[in-house]
C-alpha positions in Angstrom: 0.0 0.0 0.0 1.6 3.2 -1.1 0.8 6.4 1.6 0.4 10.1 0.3 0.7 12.9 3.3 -1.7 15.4 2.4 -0.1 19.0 4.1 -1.3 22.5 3.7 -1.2 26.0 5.5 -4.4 27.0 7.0 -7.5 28.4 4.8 -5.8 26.2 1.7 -8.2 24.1 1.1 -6.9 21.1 2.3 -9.8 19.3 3.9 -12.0 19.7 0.8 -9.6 17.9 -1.0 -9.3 15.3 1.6 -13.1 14.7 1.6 -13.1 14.5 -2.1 -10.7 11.3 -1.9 -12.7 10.3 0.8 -15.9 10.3 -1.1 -14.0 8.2 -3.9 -13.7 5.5 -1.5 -9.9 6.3 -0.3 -8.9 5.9 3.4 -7.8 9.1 4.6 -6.5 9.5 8.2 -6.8 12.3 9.5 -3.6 13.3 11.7 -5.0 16.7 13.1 -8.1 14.8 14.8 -6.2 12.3 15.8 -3.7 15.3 18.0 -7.2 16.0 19.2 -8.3 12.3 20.3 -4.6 11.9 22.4 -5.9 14.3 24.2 -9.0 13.4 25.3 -10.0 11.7 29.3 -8.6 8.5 29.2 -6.0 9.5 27.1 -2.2 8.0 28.3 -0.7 11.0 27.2 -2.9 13.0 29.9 -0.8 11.8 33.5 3.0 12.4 31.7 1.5 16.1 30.7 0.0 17.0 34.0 3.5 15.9 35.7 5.1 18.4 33.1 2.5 21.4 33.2 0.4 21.3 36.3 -2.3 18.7 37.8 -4.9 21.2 37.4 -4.5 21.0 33.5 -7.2 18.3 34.1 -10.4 19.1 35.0 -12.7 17.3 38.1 -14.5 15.4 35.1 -10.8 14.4 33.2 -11.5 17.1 30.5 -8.0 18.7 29.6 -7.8 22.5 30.3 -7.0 22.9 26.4 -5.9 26.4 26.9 -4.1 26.2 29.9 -2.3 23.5 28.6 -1.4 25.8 25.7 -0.5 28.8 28.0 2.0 26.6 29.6 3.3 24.7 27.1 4.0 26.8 24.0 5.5 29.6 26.9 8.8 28.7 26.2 10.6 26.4 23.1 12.0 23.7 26.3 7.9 23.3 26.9 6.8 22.8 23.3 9.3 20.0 22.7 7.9 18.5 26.0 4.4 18.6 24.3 5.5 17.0 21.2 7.6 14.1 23.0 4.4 13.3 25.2 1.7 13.5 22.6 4.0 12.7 18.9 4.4 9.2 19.6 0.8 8.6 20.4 -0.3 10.1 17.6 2.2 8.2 15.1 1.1 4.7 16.8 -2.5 5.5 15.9 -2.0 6.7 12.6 -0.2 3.5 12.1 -2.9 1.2 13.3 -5.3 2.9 11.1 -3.1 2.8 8.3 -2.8 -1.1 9.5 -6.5 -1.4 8.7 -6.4 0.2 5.5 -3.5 -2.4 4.3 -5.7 -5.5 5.8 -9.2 -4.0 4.1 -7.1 -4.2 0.9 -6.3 -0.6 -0.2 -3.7 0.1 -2.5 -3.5 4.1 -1.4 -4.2 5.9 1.6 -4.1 9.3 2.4 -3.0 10.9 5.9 -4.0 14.4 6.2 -1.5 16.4 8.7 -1.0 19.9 9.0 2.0 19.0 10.6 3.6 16.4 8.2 6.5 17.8 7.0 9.4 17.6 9.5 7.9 14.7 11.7 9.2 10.9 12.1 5.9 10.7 10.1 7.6 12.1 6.9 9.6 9.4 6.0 6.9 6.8 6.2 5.5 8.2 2.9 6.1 7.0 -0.1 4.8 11.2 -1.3 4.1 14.3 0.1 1.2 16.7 -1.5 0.9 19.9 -1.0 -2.3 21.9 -1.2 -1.6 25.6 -1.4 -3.7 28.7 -2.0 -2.3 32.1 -2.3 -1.9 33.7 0.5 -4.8 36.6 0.4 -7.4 34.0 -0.5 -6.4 32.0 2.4 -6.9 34.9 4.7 -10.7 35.3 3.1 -11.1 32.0 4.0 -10.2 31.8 7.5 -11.8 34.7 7.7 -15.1 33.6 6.4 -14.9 30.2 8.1 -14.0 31.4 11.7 -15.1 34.9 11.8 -12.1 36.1 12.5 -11.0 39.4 11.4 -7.8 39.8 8.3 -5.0 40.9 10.8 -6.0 37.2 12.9 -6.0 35.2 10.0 -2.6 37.0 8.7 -1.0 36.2 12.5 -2.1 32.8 12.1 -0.8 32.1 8.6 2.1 33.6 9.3 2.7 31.7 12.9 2.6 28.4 10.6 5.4 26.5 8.1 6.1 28.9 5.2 5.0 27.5 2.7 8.5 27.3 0.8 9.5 24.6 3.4 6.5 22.9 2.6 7.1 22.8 -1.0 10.0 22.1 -0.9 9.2 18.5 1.0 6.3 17.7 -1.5 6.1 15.7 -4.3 3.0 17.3 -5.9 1.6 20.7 -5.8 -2.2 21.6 -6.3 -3.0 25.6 -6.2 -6.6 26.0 -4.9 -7.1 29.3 -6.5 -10.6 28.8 -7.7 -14.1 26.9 -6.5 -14.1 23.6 -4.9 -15.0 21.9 -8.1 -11.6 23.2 -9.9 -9.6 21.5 -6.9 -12.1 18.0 -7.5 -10.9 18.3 -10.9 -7.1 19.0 -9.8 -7.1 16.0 -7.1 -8.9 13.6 -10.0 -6.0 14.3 -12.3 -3.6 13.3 -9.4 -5.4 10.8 -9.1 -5.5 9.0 -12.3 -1.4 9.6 -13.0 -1.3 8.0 -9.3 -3.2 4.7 -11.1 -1.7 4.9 -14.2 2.3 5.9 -13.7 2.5 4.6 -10.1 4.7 6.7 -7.7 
């Protein structure tokens, strides 16, 4: 089973593409929820995280304190790498086991979808990166119009991510979203069918 990582700055349009291959009956993993999931009561990444940041990132009901945990942990570069060595190897094992299912179900492609791709242990376990880009003023209308945020947010939160060079410059494929969902449909299809026909 060959693996394609599926990365992208925000407002790109990388989950609509993502949901396209979905529809066409691709698995597609997505890496983002599952940073969400580690997280969650229960989770075993929960007890080495409150030893790190602070009991009381954990709730009376075992809900993590999302933003105090975020306060804490992206204070300083020495706690962000703590983050990242609790929660990274979580999240790789269950990406794996999904990606284990997909194998043993009989696909012949499956697609992660990770923000953060590029620059993880997780890059080398693809066989291609793609990268869905947008320029960079229609991403901000699109953040914008999706989380009601105002321009100058958006911008801080595009520019707070990978730049996009370094992104490109670890991908395999490139598809600019610059027009309506459809046009990227018809993008990914293409992909898609020089996936089936040349291989990797």
């Amino acid at each position: 089973m060959k693996i394609i990582g599926i990365t992208g700055r925000s407002g790109c349009g990388k989950s609509s593409a993502t949901k396209f291959l979905a529809a066409q009956g691709y698995p597609c993993i997505d890496a983002d929820l599952i940073a969400r999931e580690v997280l969650l009561p229960g989770s075993p990444c929960l007890p080495p995280l409150q030893a790190q940041f602070g009991a009381d990132i954990v709730d009376e009901a075992g809900q993590l304190r999302r933003r105090l945990l975020a306060d804490r942990a992206f204070a300083t570069p020495a706690g962000t790498r703590t983050l990242t060595a609790v929660t990274q190897p979580e999240i790789l094992a269950r990406i794996e086991h999904r990606l284990q299912d997909a194998e043993a179900a009989g696909a012949a492609l499956a697609f992660v979808d990770g923000a953060v791709i590029v620059g993880t242990p997780f890059e080398s376990r693809c066989d291609g990166i793609l990268l869905i880009s947008a320029p960079y003023d229609t991403s901000v209308a699109r953040i914008c119009a999706r989380d009601g945020i105002a321009p100058e947010m958006a911008r801080r939160r595009l520019d707070a991510q990978t730049p996009v060079e370094t992104l490109r410059a670890a991908a395999r494929w490139e598809l600019v979203n610059d027009g309506t969902e459809v046009q990227l449909q018809d993008k990914v299809s293409c992909l898609l069918r020089q996936l089936r026909e040349g291989g990797l």
